[in-house]
C-alpha positions, 0 to 999 in steps of 0.5 A: 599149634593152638595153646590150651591154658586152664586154670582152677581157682577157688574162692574162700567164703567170707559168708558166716553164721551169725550166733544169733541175738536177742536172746536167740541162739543158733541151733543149725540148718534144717531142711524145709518140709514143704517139698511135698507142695511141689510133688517131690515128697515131704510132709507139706508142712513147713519146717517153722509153722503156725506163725508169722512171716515176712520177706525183705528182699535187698535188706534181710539180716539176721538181725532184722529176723531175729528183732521181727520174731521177737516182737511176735506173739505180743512182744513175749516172742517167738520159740523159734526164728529162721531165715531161707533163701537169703531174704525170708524170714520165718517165725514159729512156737513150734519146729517140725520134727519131720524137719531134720538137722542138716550139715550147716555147710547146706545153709549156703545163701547170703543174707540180701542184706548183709552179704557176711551172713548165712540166711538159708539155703535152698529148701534149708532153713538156718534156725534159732531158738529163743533162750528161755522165756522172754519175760524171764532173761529180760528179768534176769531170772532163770526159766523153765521149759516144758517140752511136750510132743504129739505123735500121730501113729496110724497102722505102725507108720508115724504121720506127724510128729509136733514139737511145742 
């Protein structure tokens, strides 16, 4: 008589978030927004738009992502930086408010470059947000944000929503 053997084991994740760096701080995994591109919905915008990006395949840290968007916008630094499918790095002065905040466990990759850190997910983004004005922390001083939103209604139905 044959013998069946099965057994189940579950490895614990060694992976963490990174509470972020120059200045940046972790605000929480975002779903992306571009799904629409690919005909399965969504706005088409990506979550963190109108800025720079770059993607290091082997390498990417939170680290490196967080130095690369600071140095942004001629050295003042980007509002927001975000890391998706281990090795994308993206920075934007603006988050997509059609962007929703999702449960962190949905940020799931491992950064190329640093196995012990989350870089994203699948269609998730692991974002953070730059704490006050560059110009300002680097002084010491204490800054002031004016947050202003624009929506786009047309008939009762919301198309856009932008954050700056």
């Amino acid at each position: 008589m044959p013998l069946l053997s099965c057994s189940v084991s579950s490895a614990s994740s060694s992976t963490t978030i990174a509470a972020g760096t120059d200045g940046y701080k972790y605000i929480g995994c975002y779903n992306e927004t571009t799904a629409a591109l690919s005909g399965t919905g969504g706005s088409g915008t990506r979550a963190l738009y109108g800025g720079i990006n770059e993607v290091l395949p082997g390498v990417m840290t939170v680290e490196k992502c967080l130095g690369f968007c600071k140095g942004g916008m001629e050295n003042k630094g980007y509002r927001f930086a975000g890391l998706e499918y281990s090795r994308e790095c993206w920075c934007a002065s603006q988050l997509f408010s059609l962007s929703s905040k999702v449960a962190d466990a949905e940020c799931n990759l491992p950064c190329d470059g640093d196995e012990s850190q989350v870089c994203g997910g699948n269609l998730r983004i692991s974002v953070y947000d730059l704490e006050g004005d560059v110009d300002s922390v680097a002084a010491g001083g204490k800054s002031t944000r004016l947050v202003l939103e624009l929506v786009l209604v047309v008939g009762g139905t919301v198309f856009a929503r932008l954050l700056w």
